[in-house]
mmCIF file of the N, C-alpha and C atoms, coordinates in Angstrom:
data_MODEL
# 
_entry.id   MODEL 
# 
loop_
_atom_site.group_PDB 
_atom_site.id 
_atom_site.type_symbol 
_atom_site.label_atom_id 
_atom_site.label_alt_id 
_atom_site.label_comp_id 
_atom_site.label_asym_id 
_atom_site.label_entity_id 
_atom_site.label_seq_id 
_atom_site.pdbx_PDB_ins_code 
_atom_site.Cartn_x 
_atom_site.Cartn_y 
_atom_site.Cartn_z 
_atom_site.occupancy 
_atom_site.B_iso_or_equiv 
_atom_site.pdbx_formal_charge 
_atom_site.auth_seq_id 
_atom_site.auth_comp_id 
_atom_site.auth_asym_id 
_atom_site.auth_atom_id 
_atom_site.pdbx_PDB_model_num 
ATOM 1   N N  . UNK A 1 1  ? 92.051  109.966 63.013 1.00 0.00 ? 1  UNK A N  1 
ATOM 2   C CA . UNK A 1 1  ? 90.951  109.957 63.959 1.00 0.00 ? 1  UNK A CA 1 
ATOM 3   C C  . UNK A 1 1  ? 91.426  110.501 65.299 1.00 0.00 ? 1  UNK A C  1 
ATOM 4   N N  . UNK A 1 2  ? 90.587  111.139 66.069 1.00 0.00 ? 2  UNK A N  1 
ATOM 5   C CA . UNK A 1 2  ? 90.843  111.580 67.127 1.00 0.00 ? 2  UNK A CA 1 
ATOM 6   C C  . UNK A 1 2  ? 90.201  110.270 68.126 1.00 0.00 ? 2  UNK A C  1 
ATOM 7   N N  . UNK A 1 3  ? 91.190  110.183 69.507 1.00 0.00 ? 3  UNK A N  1 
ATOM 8   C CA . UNK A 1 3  ? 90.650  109.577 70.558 1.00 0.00 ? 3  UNK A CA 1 
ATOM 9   C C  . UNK A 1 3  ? 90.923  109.798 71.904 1.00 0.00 ? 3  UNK A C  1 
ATOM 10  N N  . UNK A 1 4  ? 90.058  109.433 72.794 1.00 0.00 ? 4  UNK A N  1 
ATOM 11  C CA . UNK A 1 4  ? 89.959  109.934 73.793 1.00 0.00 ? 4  UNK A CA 1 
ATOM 12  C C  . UNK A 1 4  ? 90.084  108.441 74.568 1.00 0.00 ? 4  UNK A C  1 
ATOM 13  N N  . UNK A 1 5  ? 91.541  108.170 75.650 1.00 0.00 ? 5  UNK A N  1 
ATOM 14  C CA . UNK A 1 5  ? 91.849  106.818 76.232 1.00 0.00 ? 5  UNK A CA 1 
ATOM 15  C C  . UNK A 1 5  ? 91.965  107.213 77.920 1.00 0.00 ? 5  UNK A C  1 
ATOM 16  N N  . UNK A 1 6  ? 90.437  106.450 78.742 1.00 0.00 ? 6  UNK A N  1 
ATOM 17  C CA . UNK A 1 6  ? 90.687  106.638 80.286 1.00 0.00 ? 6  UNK A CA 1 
ATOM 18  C C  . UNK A 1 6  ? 90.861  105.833 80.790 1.00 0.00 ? 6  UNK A C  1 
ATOM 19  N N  . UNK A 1 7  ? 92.140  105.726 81.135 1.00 0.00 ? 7  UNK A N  1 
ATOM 20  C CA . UNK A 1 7  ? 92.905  104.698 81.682 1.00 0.00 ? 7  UNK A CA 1 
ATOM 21  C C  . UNK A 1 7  ? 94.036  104.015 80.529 1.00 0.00 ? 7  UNK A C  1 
ATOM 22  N N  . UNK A 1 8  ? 95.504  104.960 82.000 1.00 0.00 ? 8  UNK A N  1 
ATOM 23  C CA . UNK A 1 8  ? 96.701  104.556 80.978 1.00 0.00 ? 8  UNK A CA 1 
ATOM 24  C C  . UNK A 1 8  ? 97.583  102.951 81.746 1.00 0.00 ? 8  UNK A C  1 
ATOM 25  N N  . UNK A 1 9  ? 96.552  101.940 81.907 1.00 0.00 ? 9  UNK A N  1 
ATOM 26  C CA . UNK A 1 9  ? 97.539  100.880 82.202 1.00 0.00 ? 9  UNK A CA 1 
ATOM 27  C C  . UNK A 1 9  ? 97.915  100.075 81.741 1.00 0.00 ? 9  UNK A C  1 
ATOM 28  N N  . UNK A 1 10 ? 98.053  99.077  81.626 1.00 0.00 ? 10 UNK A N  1 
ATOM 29  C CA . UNK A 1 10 ? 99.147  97.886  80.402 1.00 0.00 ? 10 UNK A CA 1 
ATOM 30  C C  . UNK A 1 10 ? 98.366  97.769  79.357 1.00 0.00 ? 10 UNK A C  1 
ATOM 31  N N  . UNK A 1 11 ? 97.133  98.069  79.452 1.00 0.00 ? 11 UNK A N  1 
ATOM 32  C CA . UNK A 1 11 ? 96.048  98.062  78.154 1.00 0.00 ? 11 UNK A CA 1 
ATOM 33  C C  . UNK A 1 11 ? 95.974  99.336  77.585 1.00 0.00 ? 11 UNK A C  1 
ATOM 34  N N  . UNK A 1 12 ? 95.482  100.303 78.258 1.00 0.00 ? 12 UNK A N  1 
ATOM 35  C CA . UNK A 1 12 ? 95.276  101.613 78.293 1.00 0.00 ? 12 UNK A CA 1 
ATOM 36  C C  . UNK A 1 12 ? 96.464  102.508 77.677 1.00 0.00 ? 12 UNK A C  1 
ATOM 37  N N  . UNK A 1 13 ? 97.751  102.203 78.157 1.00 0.00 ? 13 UNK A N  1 
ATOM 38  C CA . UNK A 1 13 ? 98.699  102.558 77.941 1.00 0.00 ? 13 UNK A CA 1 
ATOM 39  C C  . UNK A 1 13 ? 99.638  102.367 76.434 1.00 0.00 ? 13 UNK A C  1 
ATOM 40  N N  . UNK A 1 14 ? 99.128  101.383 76.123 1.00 0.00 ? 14 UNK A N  1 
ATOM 41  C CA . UNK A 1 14 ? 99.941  100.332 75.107 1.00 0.00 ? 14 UNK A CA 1 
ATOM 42  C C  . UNK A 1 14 ? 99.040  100.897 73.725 1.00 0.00 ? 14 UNK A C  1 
ATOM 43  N N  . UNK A 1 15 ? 97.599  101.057 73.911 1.00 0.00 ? 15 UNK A N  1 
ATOM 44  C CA . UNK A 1 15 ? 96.854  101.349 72.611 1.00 0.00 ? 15 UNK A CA 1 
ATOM 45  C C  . UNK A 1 15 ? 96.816  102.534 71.986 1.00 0.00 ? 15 UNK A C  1 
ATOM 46  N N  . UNK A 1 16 ? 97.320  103.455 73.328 1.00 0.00 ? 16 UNK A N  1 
ATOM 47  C CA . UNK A 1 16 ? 97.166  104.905 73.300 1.00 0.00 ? 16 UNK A CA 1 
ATOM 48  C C  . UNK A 1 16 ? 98.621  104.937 72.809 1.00 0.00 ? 16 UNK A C  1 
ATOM 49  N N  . UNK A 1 17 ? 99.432  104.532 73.242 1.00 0.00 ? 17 UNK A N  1 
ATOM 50  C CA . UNK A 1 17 ? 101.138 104.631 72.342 1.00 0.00 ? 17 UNK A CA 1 
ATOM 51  C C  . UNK A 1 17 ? 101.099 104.348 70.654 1.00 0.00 ? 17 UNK A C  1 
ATOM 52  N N  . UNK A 1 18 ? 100.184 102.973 70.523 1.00 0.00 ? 18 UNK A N  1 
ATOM 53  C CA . UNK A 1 18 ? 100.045 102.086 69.519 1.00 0.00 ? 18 UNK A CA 1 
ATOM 54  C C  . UNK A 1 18 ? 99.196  103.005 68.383 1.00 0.00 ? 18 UNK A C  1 
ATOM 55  N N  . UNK A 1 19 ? 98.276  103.562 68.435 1.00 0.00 ? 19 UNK A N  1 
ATOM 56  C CA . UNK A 1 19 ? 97.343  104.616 67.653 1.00 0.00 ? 19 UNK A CA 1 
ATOM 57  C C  . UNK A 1 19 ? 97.966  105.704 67.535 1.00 0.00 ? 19 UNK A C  1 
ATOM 58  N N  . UNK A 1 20 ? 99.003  106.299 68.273 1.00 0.00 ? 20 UNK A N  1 
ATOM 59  C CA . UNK A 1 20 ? 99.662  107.847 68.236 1.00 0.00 ? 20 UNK A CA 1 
ATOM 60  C C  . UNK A 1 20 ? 100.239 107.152 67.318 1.00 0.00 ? 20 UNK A C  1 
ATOM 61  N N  . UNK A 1 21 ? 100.784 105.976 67.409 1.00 0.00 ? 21 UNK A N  1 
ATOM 62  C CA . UNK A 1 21 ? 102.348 105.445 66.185 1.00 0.00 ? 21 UNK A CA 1 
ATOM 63  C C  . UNK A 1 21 ? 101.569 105.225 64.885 1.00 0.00 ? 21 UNK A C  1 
ATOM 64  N N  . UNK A 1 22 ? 100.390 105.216 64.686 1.00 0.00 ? 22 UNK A N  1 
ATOM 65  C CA . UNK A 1 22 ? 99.932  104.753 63.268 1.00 0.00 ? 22 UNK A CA 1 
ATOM 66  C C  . UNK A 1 22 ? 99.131  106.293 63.014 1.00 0.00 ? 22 UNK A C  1 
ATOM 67  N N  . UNK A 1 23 ? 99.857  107.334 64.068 1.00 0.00 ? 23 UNK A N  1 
ATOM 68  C CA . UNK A 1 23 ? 99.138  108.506 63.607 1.00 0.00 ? 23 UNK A CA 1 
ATOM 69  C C  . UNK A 1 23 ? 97.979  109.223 63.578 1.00 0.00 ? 23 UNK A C  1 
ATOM 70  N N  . UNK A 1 24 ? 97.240  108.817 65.106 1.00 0.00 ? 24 UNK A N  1 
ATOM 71  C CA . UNK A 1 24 ? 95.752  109.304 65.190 1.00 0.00 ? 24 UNK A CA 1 
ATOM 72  C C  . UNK A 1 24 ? 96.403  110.455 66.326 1.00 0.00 ? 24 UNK A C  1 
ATOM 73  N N  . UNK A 1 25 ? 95.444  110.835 66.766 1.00 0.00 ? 25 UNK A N  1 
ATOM 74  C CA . UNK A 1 25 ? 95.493  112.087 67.745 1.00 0.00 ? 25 UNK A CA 1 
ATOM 75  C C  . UNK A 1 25 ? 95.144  111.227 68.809 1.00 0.00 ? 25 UNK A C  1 
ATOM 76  N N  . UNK A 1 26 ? 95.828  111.342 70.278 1.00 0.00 ? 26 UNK A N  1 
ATOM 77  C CA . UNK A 1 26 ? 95.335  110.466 71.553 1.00 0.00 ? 26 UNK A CA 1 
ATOM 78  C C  . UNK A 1 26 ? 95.855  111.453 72.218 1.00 0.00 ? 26 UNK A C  1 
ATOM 79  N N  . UNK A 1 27 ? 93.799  111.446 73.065 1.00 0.00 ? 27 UNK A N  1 
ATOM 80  C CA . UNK A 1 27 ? 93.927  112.585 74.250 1.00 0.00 ? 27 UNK A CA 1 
ATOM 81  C C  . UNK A 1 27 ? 94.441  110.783 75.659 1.00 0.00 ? 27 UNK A C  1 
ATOM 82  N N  . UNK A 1 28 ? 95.170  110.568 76.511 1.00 0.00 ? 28 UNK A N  1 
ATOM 83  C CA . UNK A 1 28 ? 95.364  109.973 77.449 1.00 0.00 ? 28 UNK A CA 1 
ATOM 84  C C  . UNK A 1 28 ? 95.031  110.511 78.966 1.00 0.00 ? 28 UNK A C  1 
ATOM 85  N N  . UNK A 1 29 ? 94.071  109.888 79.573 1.00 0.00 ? 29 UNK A N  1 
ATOM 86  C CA . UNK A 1 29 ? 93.880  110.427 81.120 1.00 0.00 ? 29 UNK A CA 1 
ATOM 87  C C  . UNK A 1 29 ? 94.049  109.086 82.021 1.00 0.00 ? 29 UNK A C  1 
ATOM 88  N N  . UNK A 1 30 ? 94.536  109.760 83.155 1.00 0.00 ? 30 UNK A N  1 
ATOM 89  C CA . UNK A 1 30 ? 94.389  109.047 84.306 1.00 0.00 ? 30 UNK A CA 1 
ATOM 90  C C  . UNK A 1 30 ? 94.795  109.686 85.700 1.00 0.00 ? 30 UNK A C  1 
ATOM 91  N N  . UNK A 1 31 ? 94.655  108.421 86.574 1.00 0.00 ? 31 UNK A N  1 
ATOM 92  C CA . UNK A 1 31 ? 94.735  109.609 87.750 1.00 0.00 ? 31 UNK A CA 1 
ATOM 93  C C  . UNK A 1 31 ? 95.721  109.632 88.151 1.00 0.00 ? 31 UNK A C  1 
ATOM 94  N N  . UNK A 1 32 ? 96.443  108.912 88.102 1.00 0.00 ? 32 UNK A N  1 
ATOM 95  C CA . UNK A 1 32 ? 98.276  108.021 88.569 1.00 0.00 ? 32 UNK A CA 1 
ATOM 96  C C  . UNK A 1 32 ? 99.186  109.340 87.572 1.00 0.00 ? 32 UNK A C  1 
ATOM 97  N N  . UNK A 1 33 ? 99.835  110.076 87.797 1.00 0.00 ? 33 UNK A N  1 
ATOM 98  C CA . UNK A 1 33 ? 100.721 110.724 87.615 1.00 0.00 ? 33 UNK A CA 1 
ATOM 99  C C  . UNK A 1 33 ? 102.036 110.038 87.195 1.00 0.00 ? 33 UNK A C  1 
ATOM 100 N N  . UNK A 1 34 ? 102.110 108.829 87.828 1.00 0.00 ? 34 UNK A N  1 
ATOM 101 C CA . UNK A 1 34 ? 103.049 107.642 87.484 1.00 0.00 ? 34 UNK A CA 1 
ATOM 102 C C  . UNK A 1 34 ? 102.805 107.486 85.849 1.00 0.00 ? 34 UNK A C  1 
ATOM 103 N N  . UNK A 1 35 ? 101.954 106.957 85.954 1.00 0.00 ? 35 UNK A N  1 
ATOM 104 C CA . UNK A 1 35 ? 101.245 106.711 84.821 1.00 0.00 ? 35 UNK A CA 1 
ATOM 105 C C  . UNK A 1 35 ? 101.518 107.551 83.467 1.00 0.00 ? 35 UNK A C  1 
ATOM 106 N N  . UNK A 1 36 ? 101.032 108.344 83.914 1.00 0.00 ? 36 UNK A N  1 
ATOM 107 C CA . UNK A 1 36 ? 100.819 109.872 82.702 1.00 0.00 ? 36 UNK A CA 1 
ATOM 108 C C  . UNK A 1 36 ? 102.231 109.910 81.902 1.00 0.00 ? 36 UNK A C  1 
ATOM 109 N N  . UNK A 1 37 ? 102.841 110.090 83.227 1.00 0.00 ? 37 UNK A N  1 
ATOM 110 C CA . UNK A 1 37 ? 104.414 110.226 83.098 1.00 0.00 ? 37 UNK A CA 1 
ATOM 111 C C  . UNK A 1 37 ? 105.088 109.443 81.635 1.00 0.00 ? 37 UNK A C  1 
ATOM 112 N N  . UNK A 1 38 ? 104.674 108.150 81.775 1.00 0.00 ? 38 UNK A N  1 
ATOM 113 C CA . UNK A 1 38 ? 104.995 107.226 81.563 1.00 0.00 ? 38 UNK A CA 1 
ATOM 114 C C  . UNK A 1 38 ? 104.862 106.909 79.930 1.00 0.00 ? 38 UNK A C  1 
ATOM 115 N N  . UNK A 1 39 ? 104.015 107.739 79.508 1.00 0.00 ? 39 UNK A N  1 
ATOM 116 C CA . UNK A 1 39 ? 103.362 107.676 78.180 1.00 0.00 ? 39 UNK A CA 1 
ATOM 117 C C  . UNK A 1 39 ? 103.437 109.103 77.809 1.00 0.00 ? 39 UNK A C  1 
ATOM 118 N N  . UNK A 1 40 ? 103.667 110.423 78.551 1.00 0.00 ? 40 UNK A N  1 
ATOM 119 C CA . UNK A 1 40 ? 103.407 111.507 77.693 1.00 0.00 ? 40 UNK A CA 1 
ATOM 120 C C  . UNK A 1 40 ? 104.690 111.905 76.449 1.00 0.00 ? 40 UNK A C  1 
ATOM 121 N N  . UNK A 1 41 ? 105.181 111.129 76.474 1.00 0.00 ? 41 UNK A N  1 
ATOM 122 C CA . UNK A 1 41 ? 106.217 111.487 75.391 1.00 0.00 ? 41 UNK A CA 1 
ATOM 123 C C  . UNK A 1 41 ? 106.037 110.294 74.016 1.00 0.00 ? 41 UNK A C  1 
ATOM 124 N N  . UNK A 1 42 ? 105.181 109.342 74.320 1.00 0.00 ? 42 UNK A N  1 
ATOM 125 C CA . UNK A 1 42 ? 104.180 108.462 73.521 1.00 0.00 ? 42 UNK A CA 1 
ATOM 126 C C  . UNK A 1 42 ? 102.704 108.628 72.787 1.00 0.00 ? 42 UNK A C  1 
ATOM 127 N N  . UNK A 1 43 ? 102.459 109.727 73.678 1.00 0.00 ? 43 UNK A N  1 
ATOM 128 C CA . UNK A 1 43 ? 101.242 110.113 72.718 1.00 0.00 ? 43 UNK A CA 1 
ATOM 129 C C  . UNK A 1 43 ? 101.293 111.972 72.755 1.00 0.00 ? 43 UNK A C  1 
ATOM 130 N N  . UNK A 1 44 ? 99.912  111.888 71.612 1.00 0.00 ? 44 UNK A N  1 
ATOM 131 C CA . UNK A 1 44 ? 99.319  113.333 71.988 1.00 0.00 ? 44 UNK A CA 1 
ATOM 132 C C  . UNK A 1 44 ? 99.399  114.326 72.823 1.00 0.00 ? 44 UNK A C  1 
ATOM 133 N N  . UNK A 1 45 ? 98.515  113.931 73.523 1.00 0.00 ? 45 UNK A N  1 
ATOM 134 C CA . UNK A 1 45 ? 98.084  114.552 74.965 1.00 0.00 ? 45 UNK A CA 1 
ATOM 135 C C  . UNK A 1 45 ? 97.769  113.846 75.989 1.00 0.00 ? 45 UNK A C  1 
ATOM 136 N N  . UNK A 1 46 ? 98.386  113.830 77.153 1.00 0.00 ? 46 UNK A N  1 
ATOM 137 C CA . UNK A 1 46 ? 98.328  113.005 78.364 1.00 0.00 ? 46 UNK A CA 1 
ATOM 138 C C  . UNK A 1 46 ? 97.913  113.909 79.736 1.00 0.00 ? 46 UNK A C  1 
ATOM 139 N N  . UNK A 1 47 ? 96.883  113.765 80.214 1.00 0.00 ? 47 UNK A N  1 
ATOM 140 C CA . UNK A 1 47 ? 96.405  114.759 81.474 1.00 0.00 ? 47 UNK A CA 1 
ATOM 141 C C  . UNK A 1 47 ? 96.506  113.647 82.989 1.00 0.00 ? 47 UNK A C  1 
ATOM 142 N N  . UNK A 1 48 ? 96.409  114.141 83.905 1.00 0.00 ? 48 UNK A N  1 
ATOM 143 C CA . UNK A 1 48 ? 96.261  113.632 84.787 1.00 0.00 ? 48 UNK A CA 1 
ATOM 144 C C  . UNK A 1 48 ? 94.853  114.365 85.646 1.00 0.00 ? 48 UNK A C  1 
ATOM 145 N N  . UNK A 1 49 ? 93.964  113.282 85.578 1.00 0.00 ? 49 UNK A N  1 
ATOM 146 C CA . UNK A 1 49 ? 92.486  113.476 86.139 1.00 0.00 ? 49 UNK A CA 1 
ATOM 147 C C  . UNK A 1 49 ? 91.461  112.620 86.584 1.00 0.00 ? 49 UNK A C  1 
ATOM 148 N N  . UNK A 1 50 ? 91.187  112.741 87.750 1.00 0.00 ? 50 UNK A N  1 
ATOM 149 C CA . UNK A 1 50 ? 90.114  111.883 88.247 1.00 0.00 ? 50 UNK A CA 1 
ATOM 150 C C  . UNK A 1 50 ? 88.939  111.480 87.260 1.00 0.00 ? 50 UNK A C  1 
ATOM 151 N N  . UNK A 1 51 ? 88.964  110.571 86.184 1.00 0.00 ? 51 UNK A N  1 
ATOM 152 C CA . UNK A 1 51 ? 87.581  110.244 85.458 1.00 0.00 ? 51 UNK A CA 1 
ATOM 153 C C  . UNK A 1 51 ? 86.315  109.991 86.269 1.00 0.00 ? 51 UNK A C  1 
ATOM 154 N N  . UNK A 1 52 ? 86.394  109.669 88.005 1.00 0.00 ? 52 UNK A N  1 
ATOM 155 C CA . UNK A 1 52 ? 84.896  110.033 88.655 1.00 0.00 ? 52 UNK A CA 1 
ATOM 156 C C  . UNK A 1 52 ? 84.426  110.775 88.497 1.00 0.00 ? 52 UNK A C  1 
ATOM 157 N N  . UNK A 1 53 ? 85.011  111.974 88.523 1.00 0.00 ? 53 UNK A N  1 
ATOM 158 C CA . UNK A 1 53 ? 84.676  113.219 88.676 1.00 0.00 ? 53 UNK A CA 1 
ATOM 159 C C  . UNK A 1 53 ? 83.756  113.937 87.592 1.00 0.00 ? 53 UNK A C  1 
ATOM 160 N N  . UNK A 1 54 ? 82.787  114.205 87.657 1.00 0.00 ? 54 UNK A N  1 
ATOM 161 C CA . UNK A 1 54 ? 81.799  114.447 86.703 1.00 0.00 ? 54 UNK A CA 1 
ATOM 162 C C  . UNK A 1 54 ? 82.181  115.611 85.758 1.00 0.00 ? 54 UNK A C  1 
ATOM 163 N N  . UNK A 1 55 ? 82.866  117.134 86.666 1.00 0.00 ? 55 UNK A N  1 
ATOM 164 C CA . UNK A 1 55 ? 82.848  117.991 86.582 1.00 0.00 ? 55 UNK A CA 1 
ATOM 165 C C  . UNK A 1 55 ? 83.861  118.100 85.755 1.00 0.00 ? 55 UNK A C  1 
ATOM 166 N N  . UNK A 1 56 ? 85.423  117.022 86.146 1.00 0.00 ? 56 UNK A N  1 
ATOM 167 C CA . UNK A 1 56 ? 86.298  117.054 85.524 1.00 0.00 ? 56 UNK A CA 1 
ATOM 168 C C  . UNK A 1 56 ? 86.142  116.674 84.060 1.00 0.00 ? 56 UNK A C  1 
ATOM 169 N N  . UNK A 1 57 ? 85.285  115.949 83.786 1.00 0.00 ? 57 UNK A N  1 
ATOM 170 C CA . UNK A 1 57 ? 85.081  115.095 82.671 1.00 0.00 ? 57 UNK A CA 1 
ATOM 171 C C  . UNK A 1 57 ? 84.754  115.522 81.696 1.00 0.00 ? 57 UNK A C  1 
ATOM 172 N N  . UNK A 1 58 ? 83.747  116.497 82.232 1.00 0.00 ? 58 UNK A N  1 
ATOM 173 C CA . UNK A 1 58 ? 82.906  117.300 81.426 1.00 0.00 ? 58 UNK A CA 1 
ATOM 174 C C  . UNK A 1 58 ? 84.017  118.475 80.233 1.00 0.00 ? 58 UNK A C  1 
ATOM 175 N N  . UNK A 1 59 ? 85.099  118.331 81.068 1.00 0.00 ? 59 UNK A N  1 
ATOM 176 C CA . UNK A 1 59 ? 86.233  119.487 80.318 1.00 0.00 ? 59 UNK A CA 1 
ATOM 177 C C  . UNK A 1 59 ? 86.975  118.533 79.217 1.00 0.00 ? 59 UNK A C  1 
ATOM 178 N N  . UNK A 1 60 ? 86.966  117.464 78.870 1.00 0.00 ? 60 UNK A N  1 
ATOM 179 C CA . UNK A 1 60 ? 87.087  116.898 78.068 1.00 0.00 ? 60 UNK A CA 1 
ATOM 180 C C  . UNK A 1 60 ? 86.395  117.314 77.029 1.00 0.00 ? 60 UNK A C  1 
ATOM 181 N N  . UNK A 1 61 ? 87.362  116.644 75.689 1.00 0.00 ? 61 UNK A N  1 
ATOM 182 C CA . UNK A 1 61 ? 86.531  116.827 74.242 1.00 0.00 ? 61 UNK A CA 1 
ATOM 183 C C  . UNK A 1 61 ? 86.181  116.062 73.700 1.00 0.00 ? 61 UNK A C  1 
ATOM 184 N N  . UNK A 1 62 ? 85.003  115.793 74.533 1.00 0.00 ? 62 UNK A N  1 
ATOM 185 C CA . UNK A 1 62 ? 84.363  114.268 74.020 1.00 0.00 ? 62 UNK A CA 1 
ATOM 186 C C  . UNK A 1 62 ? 83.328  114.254 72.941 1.00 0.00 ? 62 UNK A C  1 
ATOM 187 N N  . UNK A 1 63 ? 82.942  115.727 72.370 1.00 0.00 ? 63 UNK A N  1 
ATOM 188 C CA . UNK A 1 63 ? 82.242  115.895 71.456 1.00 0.00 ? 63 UNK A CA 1 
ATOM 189 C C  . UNK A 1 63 ? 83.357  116.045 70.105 1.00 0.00 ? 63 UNK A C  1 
ATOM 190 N N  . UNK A 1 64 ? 84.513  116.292 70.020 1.00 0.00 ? 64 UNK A N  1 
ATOM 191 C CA . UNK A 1 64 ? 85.618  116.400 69.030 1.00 0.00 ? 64 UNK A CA 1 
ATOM 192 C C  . UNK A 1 64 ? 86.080  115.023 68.768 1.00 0.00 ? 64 UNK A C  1 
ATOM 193 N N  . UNK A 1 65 ? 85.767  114.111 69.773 1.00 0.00 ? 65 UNK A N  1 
ATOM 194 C CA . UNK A 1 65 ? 86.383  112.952 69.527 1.00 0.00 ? 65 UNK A CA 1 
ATOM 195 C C  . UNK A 1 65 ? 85.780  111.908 68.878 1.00 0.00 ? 65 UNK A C  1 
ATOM 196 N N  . UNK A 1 66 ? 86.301  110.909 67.957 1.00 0.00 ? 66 UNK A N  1 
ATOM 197 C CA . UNK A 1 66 ? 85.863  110.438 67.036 1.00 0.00 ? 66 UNK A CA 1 
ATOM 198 C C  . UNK A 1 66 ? 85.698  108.813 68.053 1.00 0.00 ? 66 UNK A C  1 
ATOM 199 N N  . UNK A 1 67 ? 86.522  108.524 68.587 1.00 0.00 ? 67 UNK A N  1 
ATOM 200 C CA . UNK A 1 67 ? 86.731  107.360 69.549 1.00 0.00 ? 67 UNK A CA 1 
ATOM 201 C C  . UNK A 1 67 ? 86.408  107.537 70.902 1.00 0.00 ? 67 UNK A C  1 
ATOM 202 N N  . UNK A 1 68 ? 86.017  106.603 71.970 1.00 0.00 ? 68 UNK A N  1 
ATOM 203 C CA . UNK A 1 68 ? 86.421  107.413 73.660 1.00 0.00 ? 68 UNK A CA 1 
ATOM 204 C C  . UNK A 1 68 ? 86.320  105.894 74.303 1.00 0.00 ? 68 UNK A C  1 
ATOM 205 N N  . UNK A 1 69 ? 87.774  105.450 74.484 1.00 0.00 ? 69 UNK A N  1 
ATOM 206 C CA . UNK A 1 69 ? 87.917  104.415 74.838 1.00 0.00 ? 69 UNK A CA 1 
ATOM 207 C C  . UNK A 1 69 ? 88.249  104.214 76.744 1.00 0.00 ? 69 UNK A C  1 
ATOM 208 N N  . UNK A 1 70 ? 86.900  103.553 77.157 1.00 0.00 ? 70 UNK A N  1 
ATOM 209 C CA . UNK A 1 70 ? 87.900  103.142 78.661 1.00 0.00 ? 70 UNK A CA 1 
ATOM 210 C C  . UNK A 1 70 ? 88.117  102.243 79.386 1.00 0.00 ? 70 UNK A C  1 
ATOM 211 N N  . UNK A 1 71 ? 89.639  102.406 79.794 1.00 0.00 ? 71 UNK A N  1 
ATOM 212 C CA . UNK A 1 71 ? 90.108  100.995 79.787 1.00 0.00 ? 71 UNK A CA 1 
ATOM 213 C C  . UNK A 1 71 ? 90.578  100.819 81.463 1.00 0.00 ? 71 UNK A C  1 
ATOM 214 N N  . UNK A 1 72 ? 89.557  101.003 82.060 1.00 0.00 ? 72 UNK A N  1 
ATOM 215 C CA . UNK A 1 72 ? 89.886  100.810 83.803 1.00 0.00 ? 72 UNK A CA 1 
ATOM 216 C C  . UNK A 1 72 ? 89.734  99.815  84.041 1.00 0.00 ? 72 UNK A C  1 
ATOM 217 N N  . UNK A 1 73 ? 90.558  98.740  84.749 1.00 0.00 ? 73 UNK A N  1 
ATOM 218 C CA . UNK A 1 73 ? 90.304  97.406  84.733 1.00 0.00 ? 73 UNK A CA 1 
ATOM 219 C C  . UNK A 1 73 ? 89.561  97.536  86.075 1.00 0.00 ? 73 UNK A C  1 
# 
């Protein structure tokens, strides 16, 4: 399954590691660069991007994605 996870923090971070390890596809965003960092060698694909941002969002593949989980506390 493909998924799409906004927000990589102790939740965000952990499910999106946890689903790459059982072998799904995980797109990961957030805005923290810290963050991104932190997990891109844990999942898929890890971007760094404002999810307010309408415009940004829109460049997502949220029509490819089977999941679109967000986890902003």
């Amino acid at each position: 399954m493909k998924y799409i996870i906004v927000g990589l923090g102790n939740f965000g971070g952990h499910l999106a590691a946890r689903l790459t390890a059982y072998g799904h596809e995980v797109i990961g965003v957030d805005s923290s660069e810290d963050k991104v960092d932190a997990v891109k060698d844990k999942i898929t694909h890890a971007v760094v991007m404002d999810a307010t941002d309408a415009q940004a969002v829109k460049n997502l593949p949220c029509k490819d994605a089977d999941v679109v989980i967000i986890a902003i506390g």
